[in-house]
C-alpha positions in Angstrom: 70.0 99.9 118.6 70.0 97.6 122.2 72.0 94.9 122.3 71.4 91.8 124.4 73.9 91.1 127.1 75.0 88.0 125.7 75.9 89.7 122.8 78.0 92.0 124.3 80.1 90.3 127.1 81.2 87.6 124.8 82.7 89.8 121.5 83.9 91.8 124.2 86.0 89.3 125.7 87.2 87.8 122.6 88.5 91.1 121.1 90.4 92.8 123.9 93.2 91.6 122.8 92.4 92.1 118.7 90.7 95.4 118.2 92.0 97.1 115.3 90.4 100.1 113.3 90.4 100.3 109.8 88.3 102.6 107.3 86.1 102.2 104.3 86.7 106.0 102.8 88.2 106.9 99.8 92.0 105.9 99.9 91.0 102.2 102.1 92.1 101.1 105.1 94.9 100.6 107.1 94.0 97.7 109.9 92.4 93.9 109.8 91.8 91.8 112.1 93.9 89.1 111.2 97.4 88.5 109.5 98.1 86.1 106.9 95.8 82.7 106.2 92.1 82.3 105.4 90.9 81.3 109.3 90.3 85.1 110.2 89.1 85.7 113.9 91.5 85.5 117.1 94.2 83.4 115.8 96.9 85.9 114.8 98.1 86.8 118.5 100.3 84.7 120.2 98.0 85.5 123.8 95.3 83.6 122.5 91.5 84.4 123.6 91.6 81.4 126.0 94.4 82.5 127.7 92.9 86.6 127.9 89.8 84.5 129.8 91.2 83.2 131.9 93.0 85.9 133.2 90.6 88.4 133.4 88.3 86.5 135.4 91.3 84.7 137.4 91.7 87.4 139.9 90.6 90.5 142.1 89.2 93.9 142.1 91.4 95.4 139.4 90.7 92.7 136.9 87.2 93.3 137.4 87.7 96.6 136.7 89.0 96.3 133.8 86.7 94.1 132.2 83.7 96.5 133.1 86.2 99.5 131.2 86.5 96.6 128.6 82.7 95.7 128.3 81.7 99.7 128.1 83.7 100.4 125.7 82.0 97.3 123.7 79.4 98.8 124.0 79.9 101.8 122.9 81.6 100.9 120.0 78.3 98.6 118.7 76.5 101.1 119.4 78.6 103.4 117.1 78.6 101.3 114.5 74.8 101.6 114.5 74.3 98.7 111.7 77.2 96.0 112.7 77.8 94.7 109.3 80.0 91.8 108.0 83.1 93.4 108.4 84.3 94.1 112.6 86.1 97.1 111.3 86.0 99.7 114.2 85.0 103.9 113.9 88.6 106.0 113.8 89.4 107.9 116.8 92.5 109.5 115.7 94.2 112.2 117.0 96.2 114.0 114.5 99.5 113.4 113.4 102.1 112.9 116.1 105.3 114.5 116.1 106.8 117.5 114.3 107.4 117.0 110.7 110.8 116.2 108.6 112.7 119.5 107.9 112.3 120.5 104.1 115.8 119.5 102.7 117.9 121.9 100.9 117.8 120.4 97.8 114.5 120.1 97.8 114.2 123.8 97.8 117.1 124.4 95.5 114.8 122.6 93.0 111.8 124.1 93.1 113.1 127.8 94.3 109.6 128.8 93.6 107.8 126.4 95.9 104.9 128.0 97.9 103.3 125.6 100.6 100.3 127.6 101.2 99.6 127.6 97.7 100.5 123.4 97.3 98.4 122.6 100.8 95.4 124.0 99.1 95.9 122.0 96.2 96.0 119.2 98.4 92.8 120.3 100.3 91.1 120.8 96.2 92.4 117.2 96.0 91.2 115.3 99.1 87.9 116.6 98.9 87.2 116.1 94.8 88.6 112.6 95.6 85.7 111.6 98.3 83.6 113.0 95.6 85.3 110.5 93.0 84.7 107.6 95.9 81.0 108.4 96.7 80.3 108.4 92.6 82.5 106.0 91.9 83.6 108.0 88.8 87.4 109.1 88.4 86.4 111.5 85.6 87.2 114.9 87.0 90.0 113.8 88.7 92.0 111.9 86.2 94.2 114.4 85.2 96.1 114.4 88.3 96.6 111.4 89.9 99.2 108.5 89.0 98.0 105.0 87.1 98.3 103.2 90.2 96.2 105.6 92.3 93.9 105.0 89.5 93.6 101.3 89.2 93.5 101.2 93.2 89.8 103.1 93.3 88.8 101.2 89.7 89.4 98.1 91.3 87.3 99.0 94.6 84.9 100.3 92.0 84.6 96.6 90.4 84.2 94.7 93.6 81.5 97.2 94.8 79.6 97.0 91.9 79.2 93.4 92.1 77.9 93.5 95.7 76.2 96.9 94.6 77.5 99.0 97.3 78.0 102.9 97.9 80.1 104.3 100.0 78.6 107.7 101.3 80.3 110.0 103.4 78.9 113.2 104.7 80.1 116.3 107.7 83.5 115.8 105.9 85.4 118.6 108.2 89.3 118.8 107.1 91.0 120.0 110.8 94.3 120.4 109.6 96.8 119.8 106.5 100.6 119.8 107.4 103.7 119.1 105.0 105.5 116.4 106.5 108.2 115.7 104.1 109.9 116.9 100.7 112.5 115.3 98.9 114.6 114.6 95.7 114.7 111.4 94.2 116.0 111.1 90.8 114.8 113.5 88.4 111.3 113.9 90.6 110.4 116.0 93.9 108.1 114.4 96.4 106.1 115.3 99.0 103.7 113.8 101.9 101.4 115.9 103.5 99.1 114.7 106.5 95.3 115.2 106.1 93.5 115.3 109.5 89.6 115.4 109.4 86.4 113.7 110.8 83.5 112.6 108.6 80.4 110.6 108.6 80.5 107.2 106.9 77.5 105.1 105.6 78.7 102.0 103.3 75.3 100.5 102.0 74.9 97.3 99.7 71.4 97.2 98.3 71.9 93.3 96.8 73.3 92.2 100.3 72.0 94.3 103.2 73.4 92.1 105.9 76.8 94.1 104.9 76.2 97.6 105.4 77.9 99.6 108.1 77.5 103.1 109.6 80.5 105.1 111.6 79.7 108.4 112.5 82.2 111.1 114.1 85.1 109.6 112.7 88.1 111.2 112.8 91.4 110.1 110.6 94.7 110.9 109.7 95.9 110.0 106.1 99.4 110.7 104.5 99.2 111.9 100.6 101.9 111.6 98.5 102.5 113.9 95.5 105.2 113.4 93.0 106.7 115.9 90.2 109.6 116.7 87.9 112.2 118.6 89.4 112.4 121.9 88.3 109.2 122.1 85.8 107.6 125.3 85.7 104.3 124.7 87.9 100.8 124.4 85.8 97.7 124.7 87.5 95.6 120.9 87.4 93.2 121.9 90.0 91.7 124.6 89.5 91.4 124.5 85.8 90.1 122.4 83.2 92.6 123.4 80.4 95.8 121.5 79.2 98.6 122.6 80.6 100.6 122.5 77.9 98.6 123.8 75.1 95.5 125.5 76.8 92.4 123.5 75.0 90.3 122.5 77.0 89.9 118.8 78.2 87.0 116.8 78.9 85.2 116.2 82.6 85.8 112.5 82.0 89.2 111.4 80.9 88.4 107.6 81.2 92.0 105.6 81.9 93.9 108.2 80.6 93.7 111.7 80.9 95.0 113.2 77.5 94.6 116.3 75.4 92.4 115.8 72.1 94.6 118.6 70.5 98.2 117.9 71.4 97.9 114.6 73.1 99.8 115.6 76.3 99.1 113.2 79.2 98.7 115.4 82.3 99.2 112.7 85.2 103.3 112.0 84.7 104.4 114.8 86.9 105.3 117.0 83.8 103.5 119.8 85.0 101.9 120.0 88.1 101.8 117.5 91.3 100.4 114.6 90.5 98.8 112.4 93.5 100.6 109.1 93.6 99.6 107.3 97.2 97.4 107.5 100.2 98.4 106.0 103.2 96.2 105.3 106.4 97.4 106.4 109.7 98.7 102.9 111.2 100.4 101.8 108.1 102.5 105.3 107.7 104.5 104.7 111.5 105.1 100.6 111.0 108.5 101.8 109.4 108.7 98.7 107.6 112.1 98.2 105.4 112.1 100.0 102.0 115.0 100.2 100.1 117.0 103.2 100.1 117.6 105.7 97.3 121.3 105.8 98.2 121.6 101.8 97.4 124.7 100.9 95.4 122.3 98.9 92.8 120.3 101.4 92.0 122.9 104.1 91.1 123.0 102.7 87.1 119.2 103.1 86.9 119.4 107.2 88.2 121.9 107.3 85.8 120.4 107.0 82.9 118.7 109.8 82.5 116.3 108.1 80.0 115.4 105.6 82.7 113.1 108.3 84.7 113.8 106.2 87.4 112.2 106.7 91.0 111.4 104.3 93.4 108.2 105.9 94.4 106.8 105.5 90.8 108.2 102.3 90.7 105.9 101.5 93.8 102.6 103.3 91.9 103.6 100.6 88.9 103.6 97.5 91.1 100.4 99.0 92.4 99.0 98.7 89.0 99.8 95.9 88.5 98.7 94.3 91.4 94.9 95.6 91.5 94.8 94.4 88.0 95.7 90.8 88.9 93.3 91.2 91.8 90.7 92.5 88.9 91.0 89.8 87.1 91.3 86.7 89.7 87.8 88.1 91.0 86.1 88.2 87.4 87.7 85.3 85.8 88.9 87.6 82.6 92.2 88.0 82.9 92.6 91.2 80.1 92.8 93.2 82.9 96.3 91.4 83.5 97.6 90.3 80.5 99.7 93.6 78.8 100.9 93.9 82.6 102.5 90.7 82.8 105.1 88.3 80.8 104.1 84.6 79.2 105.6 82.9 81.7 103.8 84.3 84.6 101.0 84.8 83.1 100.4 81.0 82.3 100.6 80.3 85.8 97.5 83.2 86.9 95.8 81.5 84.1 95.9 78.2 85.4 95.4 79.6 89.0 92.5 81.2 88.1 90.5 78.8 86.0 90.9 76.2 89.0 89.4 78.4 91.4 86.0 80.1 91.8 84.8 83.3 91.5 85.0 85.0 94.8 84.5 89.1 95.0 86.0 91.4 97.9 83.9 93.3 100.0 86.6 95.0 100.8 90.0 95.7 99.6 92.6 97.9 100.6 96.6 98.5 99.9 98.4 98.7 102.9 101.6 98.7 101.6 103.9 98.6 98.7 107.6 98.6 99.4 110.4 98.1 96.8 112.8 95.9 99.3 115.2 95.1 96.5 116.9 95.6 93.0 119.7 93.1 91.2 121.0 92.5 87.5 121.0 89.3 86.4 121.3 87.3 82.4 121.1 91.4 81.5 117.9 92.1 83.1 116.6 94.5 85.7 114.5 92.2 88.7 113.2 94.7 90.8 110.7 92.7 93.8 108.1 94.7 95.6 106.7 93.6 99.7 102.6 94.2 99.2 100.7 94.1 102.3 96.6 94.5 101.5 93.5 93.9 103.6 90.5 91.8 101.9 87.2 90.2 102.4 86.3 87.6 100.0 82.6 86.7 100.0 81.1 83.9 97.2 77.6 83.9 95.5 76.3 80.2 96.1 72.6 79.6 95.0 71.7 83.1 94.9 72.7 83.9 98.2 76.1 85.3 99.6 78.7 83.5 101.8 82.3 85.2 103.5 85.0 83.1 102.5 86.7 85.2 105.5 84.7 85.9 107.9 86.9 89.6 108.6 88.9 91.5 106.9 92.3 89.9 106.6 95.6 91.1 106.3 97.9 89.6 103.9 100.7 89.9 102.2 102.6 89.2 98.6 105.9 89.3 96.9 105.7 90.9 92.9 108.7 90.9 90.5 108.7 93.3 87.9 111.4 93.1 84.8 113.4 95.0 82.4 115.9 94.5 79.5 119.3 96.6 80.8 119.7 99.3 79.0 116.1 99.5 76.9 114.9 102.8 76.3 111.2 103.5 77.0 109.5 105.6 74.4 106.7 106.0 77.4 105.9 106.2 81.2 104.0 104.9 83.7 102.4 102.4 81.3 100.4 105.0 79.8 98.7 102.8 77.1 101.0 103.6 74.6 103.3 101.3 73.3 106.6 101.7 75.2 108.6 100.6 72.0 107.1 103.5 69.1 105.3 105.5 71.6 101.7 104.5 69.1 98.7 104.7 71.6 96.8 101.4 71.4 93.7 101.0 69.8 92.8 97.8 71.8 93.7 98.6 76.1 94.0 95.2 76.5 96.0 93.7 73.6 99.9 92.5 74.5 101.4 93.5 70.6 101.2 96.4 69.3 99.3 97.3 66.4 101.7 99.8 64.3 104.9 97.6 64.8 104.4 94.4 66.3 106.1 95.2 69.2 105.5 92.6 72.3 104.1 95.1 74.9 104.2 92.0 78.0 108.2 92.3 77.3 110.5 92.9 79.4 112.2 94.5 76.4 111.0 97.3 76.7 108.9 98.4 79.7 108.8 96.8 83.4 106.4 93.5 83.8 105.2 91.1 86.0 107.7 88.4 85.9 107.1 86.4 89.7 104.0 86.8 92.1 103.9 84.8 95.4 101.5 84.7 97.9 103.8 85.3 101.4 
């Protein structure tokens, strides 16, 4: 596609100082164009595009050197893009992941003596590429039974806004170049590892309802981090390469639907019990900003590894703020705030509903978890407050008269603080909010109900499980 000059030059010198890449694959993207606010564009560098003008054209030889470098390289980015839809996100050129990997701990291997990494890194190529299967269809079916709740709610949710546009996402030449272990760990009662995914693809994303947002890349090439979590020590079931359950060998269905349990014994497969269970995928740019996490050798935090009926790990702890959050997002976009409701307590949840009735519907053309980071954990009146730092990267677009309008007019990065809650010292009788009840353990007959229908239980309690209890928009 030729591009006039006019609308070349200009872009060009407007983004030299704000090109960013970000991704529409399977697992999101890690880049916008602008942090914080609803402006979008140029204003979130302090070297504003007035000032970049007038110093590339201010001078000599050099300068105008660089702006040619700067303008052919606009150029051939359009032209990579092909399409040039809605969204200024940019084709990845990465180059592999930099730097040698953490050393394997000791205790990692003194916990899982029979660990093979061969055998794990082909589970993790099984993974990637049934996953971009999963994307493309949007259906989570075959693929249930090993990844966490909030890896689940995370494609659901992109599912939902796609829908509503009625976009696909194809991807095609998917090459994988290379799969390397870059760290394993103990935390807790789990193991933990990352491994680094390095491949190129082809990537068409293709709304039939609104055309004027489709995008092509082609030749991209990425790097994304996969983390995989299990129970120390567990003797290792296969979830990958078979379609029986692992505990009592019947066979399970293609499609688990939310949750991926055995018609015969009821075993859930996804909580780490018996195989590696994928729990986060992290884009290239957002794995090195070494933002603060809290640390698993934190004073506060040594009750909760205590108690060994806590489970606790802060890396599941991450996947359930996860959860939560794409379900408020869920919900805030469709006005039906179900989706929320088990996942958070009264008082919060009177405020979402009031939010959310006073605002109109919006959808995301894109949505994306950069980050979740527990940053801290306190007691206080005898309850666990555990806060979370979520950075994500949307597009919000409105239907107005039967035609569609971008409330931003990029994809934005912003960010939230979420507060989950529990009673100290409340037993669980579940994980990983597992629709059961976390009080008797009864599976609910109603996914969206907040009591429980065998013993009345309050399931949006802090009483017994972590909720919602504070979520503020940074």
């Amino acid at each position: 596609m030729k591009l006039k000059a006019k609308n070349i030059i200009l872009p060009a010198l407007l983004v030299v100082f704000t090109i960013v890449e970000a991704y529409s694959r399977a697992g999101g993207a890690g880049g916008s164009h602008s942090s914080s606010g609803d402006g979008g564009g140029f204003g979130g560098s302090g070297f504003g595009s007035g000032v970049a003008i007038g110093w590339l054209i201010g001078s000599g030889f050099g300068r105008t050197i660089l702006l040619i470098i700067i303008i052919g390289y606009i150029i051939y980015a359009f032209n990579k893009r092909k399409n040039g839809g809605g969204t200024d996100l940019e084709s990845g050129m990465s180059g592999g992941p930099q730097g040698a990997p953490k050393p394997i701990s000791p205790d990692f291997f003194a916990a899982n003596q029979n660990f093979n990494q061969e055998a794990f890194i082909a589970k993790v190529s099984t993974a990637f590429l049934a996953i971009q299967d999963a994307w493309m269809n949007k259906n989570l079916g075959k693929v249930r039974k090993w990844i966490s709740d909030g890896v689940y709610q995370r494609f659901n949710a992109q599912f939902t806004m796609m829908n509503a546009l009625d976009q696909v996402n194809t991807l095609s030449n998917i090459n994988i170049k290379q799969i390397r272990i870059e760290s394993a760990e103990q935390e807790g009662d789990y193991s933990i590892i990352t491994a680094s995914v390095y491949f190129s693809d082809d990537d068409k994303f293709i709304s039939k309802k609104y055309p004027q947002f489709d995008e092509s890349f082609s030749g991209d090439t990425a790097t994304e981090y996969w983390t995989f979590i299990k129970k120390t020590s567990v003797a290792e079931k296969d979830l990958y390469h078979t379609n029986n359950c692992p505990k009592c060998g019947y066979p399970m269905k293609d499609d688990a639907g939310d949750v991926s349990k055995c018609e015969s014994c009821g075993t859930v497969t996804y909580l780490g019990d018996y195989d590696w269970v994928l729990c986060e995928i992290t884009q290239e740019d957002d794995y090195n900003r070494n933002n603060y996490r809290l640390d698993k050798t934190d004073p506060n935090l040594a009750p909760l590894y205590a108690n060994k009926d806590e489970h606790f790990c802060i890396q599941l702890m991450e996947d359930k703020a996860s959860n939560a959050i794409m379900q408020y997002f869920v919900s805030h976009t469709t006005h039906d705030l179900k989706y929320v409701h088990r996942f958070t307590n009264d008082g919060l949840f009177a405020r979402i509903e009031e939010a959310v009735k006073a605002q109109e519907k919006y959808v995301f053309n894109r949505l994306f978890l950069n980050e979740v980071s527990m940053i801290s954990c306190i007691q206080a009146d005898g309850m666990w407050l555990v806060t979370f730092n979520i950075l994500y990267s949307s597009m919000r677009l409105k239907e107005t008269e039967g035609r569609i309008v971008a409330i931003d007019n990029t994809v934005i990065e912003r960010s939230l603080a979420l507060t989950l809650t529990k009673k100290v010292g409340a037993v669980n009788k579940t994980e990983l909010w597992s629709f059961a009840c976390p009080s008797c353990g009864a599976p609910y007959t109603d996914t969206t109900t907040t009591k429980c229908g065998y013993c009345d239980a309050q399931i949006n309690s802090g009483s017994n499980d972590w909720v919602m209890v504070n979520l503020s928009e940074a």
